[in-house]
matplotlib code that plots the C-alpha trace (Angstrom):
import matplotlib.pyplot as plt

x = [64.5, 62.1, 62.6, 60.4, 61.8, 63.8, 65.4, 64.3, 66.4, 66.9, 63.0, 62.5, 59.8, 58.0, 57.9, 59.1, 55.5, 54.2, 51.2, 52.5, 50.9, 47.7, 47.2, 45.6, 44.0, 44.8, 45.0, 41.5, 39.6, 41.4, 41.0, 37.3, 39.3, 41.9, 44.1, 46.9, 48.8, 49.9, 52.1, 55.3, 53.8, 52.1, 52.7, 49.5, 47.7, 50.1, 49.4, 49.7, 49.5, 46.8, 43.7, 43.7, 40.5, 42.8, 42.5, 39.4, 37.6, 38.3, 41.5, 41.8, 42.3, 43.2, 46.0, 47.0, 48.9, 48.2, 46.7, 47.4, 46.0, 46.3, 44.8, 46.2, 47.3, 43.6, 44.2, 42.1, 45.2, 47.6, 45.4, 42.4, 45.1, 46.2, 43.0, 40.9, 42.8, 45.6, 43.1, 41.3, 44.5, 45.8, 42.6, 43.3, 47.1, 49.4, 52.8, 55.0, 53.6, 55.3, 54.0, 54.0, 55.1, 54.4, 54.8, 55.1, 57.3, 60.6, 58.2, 55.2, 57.6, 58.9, 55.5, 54.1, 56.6, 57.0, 53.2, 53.8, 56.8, 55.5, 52.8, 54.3, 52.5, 55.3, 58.1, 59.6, 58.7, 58.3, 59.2, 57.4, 59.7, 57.9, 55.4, 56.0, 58.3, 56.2, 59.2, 61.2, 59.3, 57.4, 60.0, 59.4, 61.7, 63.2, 63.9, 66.9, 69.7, 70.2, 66.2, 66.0, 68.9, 67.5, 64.5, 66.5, 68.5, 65.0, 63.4, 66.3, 66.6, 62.5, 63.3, 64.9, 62.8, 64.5, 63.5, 63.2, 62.9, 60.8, 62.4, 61.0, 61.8, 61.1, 65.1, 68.0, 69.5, 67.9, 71.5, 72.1, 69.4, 69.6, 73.4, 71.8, 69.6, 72.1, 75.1, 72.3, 71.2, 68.0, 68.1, 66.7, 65.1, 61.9, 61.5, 60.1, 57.2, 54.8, 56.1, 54.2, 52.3, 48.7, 45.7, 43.5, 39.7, 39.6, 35.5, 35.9, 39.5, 40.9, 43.4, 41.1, 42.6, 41.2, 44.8, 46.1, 48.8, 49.1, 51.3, 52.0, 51.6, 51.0, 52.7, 53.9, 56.7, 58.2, 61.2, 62.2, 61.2, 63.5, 66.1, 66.2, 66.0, 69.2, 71.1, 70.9, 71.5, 74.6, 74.9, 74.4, 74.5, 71.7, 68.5, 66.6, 62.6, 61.7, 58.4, 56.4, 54.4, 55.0, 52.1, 53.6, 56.0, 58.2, 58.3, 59.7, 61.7, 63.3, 63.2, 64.9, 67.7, 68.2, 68.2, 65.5, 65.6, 61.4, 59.0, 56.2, 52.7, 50.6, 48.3, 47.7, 45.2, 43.3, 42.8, 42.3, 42.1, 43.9, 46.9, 49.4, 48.3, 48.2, 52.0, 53.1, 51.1, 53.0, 56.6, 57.2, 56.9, 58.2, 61.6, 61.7, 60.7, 63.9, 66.5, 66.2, 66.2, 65.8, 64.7, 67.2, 70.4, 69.3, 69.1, 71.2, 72.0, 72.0, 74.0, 77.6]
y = [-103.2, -100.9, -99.0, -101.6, -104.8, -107.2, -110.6, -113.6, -116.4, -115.8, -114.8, -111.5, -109.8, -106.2, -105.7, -106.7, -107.3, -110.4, -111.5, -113.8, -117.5, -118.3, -114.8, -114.3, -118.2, -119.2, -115.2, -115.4, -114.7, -111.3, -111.2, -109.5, -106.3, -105.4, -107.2, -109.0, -109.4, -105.8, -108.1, -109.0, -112.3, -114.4, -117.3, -119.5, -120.9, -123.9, -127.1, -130.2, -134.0, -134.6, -132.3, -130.7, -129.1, -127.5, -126.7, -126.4, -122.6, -120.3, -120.0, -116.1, -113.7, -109.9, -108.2, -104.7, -104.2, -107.7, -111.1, -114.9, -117.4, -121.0, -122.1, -125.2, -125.4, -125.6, -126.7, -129.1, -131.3, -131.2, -133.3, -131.1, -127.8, -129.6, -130.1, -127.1, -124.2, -123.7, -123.7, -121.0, -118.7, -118.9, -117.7, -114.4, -114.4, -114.7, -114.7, -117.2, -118.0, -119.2, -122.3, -123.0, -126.5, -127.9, -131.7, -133.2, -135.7, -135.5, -137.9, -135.4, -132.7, -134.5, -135.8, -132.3, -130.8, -133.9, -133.7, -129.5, -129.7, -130.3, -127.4, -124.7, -121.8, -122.6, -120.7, -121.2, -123.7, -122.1, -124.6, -123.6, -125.5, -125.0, -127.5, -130.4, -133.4, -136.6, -138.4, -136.4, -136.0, -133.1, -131.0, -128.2, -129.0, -125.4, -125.3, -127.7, -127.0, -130.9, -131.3, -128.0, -129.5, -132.6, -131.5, -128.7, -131.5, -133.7, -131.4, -129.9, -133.2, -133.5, -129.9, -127.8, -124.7, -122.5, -123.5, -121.0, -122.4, -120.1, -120.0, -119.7, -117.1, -119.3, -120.1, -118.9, -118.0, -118.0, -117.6, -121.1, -122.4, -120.1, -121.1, -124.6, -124.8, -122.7, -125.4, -127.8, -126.5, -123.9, -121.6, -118.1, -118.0, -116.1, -115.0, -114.5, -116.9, -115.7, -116.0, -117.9, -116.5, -116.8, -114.5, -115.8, -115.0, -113.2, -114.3, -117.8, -117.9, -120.3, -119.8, -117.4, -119.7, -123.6, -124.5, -122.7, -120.6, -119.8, -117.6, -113.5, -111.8, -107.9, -104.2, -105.4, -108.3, -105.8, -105.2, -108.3, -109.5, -106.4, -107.4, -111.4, -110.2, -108.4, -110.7, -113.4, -111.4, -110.7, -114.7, -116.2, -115.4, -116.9, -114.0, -113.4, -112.4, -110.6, -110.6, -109.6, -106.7, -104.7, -102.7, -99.8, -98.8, -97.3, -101.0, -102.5, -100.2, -101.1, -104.5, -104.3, -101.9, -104.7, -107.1, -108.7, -109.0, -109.2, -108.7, -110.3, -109.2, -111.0, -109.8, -106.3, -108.3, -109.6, -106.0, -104.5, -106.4, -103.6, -103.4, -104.9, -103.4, -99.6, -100.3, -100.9, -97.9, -95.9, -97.4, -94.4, -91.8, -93.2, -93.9, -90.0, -89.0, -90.6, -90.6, -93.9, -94.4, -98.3, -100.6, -103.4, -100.7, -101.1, -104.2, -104.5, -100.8, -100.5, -103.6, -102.9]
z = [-32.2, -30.8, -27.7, -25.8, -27.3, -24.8, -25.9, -23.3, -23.9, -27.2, -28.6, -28.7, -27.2, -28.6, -24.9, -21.1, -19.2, -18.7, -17.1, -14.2, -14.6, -12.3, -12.9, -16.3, -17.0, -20.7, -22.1, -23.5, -20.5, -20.8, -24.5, -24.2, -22.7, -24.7, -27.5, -25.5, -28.2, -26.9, -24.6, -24.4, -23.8, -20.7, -18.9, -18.8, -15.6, -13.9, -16.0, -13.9, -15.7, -14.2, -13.4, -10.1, -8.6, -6.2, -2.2, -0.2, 0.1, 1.6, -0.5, -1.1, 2.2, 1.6, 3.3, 4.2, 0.4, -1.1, -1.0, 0.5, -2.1, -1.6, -4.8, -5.4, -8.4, -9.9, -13.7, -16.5, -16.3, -19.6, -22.1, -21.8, -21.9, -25.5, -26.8, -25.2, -23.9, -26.7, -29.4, -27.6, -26.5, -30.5, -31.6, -29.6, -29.3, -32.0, -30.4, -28.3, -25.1, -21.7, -20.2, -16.8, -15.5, -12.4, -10.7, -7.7, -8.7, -11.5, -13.9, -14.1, -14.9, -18.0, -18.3, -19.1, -20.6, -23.0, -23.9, -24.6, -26.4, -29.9, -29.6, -31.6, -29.9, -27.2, -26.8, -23.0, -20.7, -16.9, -14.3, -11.4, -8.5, -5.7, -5.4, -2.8, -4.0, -3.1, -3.4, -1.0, 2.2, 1.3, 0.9, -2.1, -4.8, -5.0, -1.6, -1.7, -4.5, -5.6, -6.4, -7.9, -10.2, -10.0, -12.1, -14.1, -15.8, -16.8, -18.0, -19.9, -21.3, -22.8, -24.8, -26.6, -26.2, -23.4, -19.9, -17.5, -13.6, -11.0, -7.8, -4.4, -2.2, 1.4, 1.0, 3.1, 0.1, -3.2, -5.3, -3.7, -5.8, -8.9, -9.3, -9.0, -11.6, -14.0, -13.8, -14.5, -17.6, -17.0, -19.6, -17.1, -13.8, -12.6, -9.2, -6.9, -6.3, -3.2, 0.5, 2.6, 4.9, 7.4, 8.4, 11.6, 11.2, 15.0, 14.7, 14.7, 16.3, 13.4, 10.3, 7.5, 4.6, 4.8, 3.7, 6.9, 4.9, 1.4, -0.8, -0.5, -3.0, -4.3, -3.0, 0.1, -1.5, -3.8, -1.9, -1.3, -4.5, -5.9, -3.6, -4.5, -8.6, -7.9, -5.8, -8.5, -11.3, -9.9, -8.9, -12.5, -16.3, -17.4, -18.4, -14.9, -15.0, -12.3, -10.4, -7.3, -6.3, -9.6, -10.4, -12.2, -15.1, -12.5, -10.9, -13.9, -14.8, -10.8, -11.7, -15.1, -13.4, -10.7, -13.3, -14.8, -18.4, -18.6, -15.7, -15.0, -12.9, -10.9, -8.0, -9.9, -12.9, -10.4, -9.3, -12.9, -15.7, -17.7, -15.7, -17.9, -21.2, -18.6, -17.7, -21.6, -22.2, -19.5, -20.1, -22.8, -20.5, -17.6, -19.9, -21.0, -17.4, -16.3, -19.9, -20.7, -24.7, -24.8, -22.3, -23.2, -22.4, -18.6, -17.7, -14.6, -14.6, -11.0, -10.0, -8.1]

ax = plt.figure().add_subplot(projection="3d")
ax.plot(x, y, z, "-o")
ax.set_aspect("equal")
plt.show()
């Protein structure tokens, strides 16, 4: 292994960034900038069963050190992902990729990660658990520890590839939910997904975002996105990919010693497309700045 290299539930990666999903489409959007298989790997744009055109505009607001997106989960739906998007990506990245689930019901889960399961350019599935359950009153799935388990053990059950669950961080107490989805089978969590949050256009006196709130994201979550990758890492043994805010080398280099065995970044490539082949590029230096000889010797370095 090279200094880089990581193992994420057993596939090993040349490298710990990831692009976050929602983030970086399908991979070859960014492949006109740079070759992304300089990745570790990505996770692709949320993949729904059925199309989704998303929520209404104005869905993007800036923020003093981020962004609130309410996007909607805005995806072709899983048949055209099958038959369009894949053959696309594997045209301009060669390696495993991470696909991101998400449902609003336990059936569309298993739906879509039944329908992805046979597509070998898959290596983890990420369950993205914080959509509204339909069948329970609304409630986000990850924010209640038997639905997060609930959907853990069904979709553990359609797979065999490693199944990561992303957590939310509008809990109480996100170990509540990691410990959760771990007795139920997930094979790693990621974490954090954006907090929710609200910006009031002061010219018209109403919400800025058409969907009222929508999800945090950039500088301003790092630490508490630092803070949840470290309390769980020291809640559960199962690999923990960390995310929120990071920007830098130096931020996943935190992460990692909080943690996280892989990091992923979101809000930064909407900012610069390069920004995740600029942090691989800088993790080198960074790692001699500060003594570190191999990336995979630090993971949870700094947990007491």
């Amino acid at each position: 292994m090279g200094r880089l290299n990581v193992t994420l539930c057993g596939i090993e990666l040349d490298n710990p960034v990831i692009p976050a999903s929602g983030t970086f489409g399908f991979g070859y959007e960014f492949a006109d900038y740079y070759d992304i298989n300089e990745l570790g790997t990505f996770s692709f744009k949320g993949t729904t069963a059925l199309p989704r055109f998303g929520n209404p505009t104005p869905r993007i607001a800036e923020t003093p050190s981020g962004m609130l997106n309410a996007v909607g989960l805005q995806n072709p739906g899983v048949d055209r992902v099958i038959a369009e998007e894949l053959p696309k990506m594997k045209r301009v990245f060669s390696k495993p990729v991470m696909t991101n689930v998400s449902g609003f019901s336990v059936g569309e889960y298993v739906e879509v990660v039944e329908k992805l399961d046979g597509e070998e350019a898959v290596g983890w599935f990420e369950v993205n658990i914080s959509c509204p359950n339909v069948h329970g009153g609304g409630m986000s799935f990850g924010t209640d520890p038997k639905a997060a388990a609930e959907v853990t053990r069904a979709v553990r059950k359609a797979t065999k590839k490693p199944i990561i669950l992303k957590l939310s961080p509008n809990v109480t107490d996100v170990t509540e939910i990691a410990r959760a989805v771990e007795s139920a089978g997930a094979d790693g969590v990621s974490l954090i997904n954006t907090l929710l949050g609200m910006r009031i256009d002061l010219a018209r006196k109403r919400p800025l975002l058409a969907n009222t709130t929508g999800g945090l994201s950039g500088p301003a979550v790092f630490p508490v996105a630092l803070r949840m990758v470290y309390q769980t890492a020291k809640a559960v043994k199962i690999p923990v990919v960390g995310m929120g805010g990071v920007g830098r080398a130096e931020d996943v280099i935190e992460m990692m010693l909080a943690g996280a065995t892989a990091v992923e970044v979101g809000a930064a490539n909407l900012v610069d497309p390069y920004a995740c082949r600029d942090i691989i590029r800088d993790l080198p230096g960074v790692m001699d700045k500060y003594g570190i000889e191999n990336l995979q010797d630090i993971i949870g370095g700094a947990i007491q």
